[in-house]
C-alpha positions in Angstrom: 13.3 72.4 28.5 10.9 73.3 25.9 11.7 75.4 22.7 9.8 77.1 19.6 10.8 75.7 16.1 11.8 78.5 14.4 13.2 77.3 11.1 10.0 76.6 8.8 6.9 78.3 8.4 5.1 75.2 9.9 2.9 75.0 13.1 4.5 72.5 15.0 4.6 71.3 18.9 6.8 72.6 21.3 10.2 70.7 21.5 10.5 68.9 24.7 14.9 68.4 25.5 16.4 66.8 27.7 20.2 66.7 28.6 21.9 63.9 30.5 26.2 63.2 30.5 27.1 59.7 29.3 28.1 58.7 32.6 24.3 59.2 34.0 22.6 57.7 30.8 20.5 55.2 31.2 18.0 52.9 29.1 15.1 55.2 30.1 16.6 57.9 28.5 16.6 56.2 25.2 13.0 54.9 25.9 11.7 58.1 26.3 13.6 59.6 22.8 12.7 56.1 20.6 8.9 55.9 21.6 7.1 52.8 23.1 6.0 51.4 19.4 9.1 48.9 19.8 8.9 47.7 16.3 8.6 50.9 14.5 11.6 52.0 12.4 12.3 55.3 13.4 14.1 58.2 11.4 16.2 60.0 13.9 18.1 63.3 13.3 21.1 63.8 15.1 23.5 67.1 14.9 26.4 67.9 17.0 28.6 70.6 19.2 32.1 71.2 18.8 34.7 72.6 21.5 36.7 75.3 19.9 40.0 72.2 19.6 37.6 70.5 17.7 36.1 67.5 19.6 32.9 66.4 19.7 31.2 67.9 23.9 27.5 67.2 22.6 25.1 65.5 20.7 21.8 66.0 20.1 19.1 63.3 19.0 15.6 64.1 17.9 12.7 62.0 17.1 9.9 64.2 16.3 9.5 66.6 18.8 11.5 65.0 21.2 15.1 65.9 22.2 17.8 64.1 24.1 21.4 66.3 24.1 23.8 63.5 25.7 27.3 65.8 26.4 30.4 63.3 26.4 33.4 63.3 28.7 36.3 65.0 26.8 38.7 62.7 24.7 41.0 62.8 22.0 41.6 60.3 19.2 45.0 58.1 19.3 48.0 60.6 17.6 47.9 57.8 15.1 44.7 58.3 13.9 43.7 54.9 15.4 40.2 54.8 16.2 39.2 54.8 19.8 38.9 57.1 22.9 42.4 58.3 23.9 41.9 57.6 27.0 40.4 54.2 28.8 36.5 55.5 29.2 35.3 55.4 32.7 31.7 54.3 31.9 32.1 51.4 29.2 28.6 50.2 30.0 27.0 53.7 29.4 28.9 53.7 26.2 28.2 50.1 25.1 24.3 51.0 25.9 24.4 53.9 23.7 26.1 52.3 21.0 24.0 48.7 20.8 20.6 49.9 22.3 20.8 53.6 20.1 23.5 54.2 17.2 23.4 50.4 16.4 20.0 49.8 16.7 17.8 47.8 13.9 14.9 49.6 13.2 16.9 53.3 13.7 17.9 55.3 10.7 20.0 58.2 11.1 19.8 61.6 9.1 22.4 64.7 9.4 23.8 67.5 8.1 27.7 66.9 7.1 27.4 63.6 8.7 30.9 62.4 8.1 32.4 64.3 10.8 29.6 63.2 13.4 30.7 59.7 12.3 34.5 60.3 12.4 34.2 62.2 16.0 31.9 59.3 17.2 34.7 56.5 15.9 37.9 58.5 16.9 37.0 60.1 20.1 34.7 57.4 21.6 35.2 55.0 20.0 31.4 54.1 19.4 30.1 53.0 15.9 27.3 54.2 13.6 25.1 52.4 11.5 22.3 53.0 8.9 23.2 56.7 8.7 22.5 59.0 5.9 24.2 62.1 4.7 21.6 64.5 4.1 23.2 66.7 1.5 25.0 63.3 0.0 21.1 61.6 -0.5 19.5 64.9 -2.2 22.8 65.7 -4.6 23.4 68.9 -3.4 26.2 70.3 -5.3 27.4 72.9 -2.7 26.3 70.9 0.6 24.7 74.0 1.1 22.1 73.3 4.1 19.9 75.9 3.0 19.5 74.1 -0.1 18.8 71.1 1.2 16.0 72.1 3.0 14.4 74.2 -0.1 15.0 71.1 -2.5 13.0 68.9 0.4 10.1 71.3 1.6 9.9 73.5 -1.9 6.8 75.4 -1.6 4.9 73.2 0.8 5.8 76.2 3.6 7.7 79.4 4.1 11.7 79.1 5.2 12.8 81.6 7.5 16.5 81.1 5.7 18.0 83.7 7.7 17.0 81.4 11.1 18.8 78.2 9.0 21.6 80.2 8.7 22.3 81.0 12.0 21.5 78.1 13.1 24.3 76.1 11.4 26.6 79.0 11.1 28.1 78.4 14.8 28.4 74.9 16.0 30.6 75.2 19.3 29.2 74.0 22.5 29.0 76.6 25.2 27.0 75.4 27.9 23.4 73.6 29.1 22.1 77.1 29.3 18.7 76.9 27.8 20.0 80.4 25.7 22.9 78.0 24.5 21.0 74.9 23.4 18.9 76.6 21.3 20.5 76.4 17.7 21.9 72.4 18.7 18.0 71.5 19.5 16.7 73.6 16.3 19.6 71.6 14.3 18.7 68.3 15.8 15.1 68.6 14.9 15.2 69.5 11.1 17.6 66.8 10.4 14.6 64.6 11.9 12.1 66.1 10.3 13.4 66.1 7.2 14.4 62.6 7.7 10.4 61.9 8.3 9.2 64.5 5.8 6.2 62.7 3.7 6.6 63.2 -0.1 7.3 60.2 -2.2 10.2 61.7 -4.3 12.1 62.6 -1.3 12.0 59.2 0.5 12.9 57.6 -2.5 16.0 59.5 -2.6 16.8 58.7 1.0 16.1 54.9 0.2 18.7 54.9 -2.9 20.8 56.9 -0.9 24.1 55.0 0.4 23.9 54.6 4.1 27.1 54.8 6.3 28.3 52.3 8.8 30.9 52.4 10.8 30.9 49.1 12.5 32.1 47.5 9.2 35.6 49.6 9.4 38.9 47.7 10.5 41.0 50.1 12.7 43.2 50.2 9.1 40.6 52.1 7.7 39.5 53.8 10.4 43.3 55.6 10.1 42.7 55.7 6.9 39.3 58.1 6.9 41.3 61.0 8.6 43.5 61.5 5.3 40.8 61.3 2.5 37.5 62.5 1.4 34.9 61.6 4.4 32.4 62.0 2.4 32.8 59.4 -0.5 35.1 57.3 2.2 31.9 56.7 4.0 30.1 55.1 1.7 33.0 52.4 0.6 33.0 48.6 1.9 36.5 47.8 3.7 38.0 46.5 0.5 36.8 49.4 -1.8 38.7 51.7 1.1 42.0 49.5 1.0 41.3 49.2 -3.0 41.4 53.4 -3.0 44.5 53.2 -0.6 46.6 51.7 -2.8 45.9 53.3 -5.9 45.9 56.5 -4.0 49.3 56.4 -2.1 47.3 56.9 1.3 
């Protein structure tokens, strides 16, 4: 499927999507999002759907003008908290692959909007790990975590905003269907987090370089219980100890 960027001002190539379900995914999925420049590092935005009970159907991935949507089976974290699928996954490979050849992978760095819940949802409900992920709002100090914001303070007068476009665009997050009408806001979503992830100006990559990056394969199961009950936001950014450290002098 191909789509029209419509959030910035900015003349920019159509964006080329493609949806596949975890259980069909396959390396040459991920080749065809990463690139063939094998060691490049890549800055890849990523921005998800909700179901209306609040898990996590679909994600979308963009690298430049490329889009790959990969829509989960449905699963529910542990009652406990515990991370993990609640259910035994019938396609570990395809989840393994997705984890250590994508969300783990060396030279990938991650960018979203209100990325603490993508990072929960991917931890609790699939039990699949982030790393080298950066909160975009988080990085550029937004007091708000206003998303409109974030993309004025990054692109300032360099081009038009169609704000009313941004708006809409993060105002409803539920997943509907793979209806090219229904797509639409998750691939425009997918691809500013990229671009701003990419965007050229020295001041704003130097924020993202200072900025603490999350990752989720250094959390115990103790304090992966522990991120449901407590500010996601600075909770991402601790070490283990600093998260059992706030634990006890919290009471949680």
């Amino acid at each position: 499927m191909l789509f029209n960027q419509i959030l910035i001002d900015e003349d920019i190539d159509s964006i080329e999507t493609r949806v596949v379900h975890e259980k069909d995914l396959e390396p040459t999925h991920l080749q065809w999002l990463l690139g063939t420049d094998g060691n490049s590092p890549r800055s890849v935005g990523i921005s998800p759907a909700y179901s209306q009970s609040g898990g996590m159907p679909a994600l979308a991935c963009a690298l430049d003008t490329r889009v790959l949507i990969i829509k989960f089976h449905s699963s529910r974290p542990y009652r406990d908290g515990a991370a993990g699928s609640g259910t035994v996954p019938r396609n570990v490979e395809r989840r393994n692959l997705l984890e250590y050849e994508f969300l783990c992978h060396p030279l990938c760095t991650f960018y979203a909007f209100d990325l603490a819940n993508i990072a929960l949802s991917l931890l609790q409900h699939f039990h699949l790990c982030l790393t080298d992920a950066i909160d975009i709002q988080s990085a550029l100090r937004i007091p708000d975590r206003s998303v409109l914001l974030s993309v004025q303070s990054v692109i300032a007068d360099a081009c038009p905003i169609f704000s009313e476009n941004i708006d809409r665009a993060f105002e409803n997050m539920t997943y509907h269907s793979s209806k090219h009408k229904d797509l639409s806001d998750l691939v425009q979503r997918a691809w500013l987090c990229s671009y701003i992830g990419r965007y050229d100006f020295e001041a704003i990559k130097d924020k993202f370089y200072k900025a603490p990056k999350v990752d989720t394969a250094k959390f115990s199961q103790y304090v992966g219980h522990l991120l449901h009950r407590i500010d996601y936001n600075i909770y991402l950014t601790m070490s283990p100890q600093q998260g059992i450290e706030c634990s006890t002098k919290t009471g949680v």
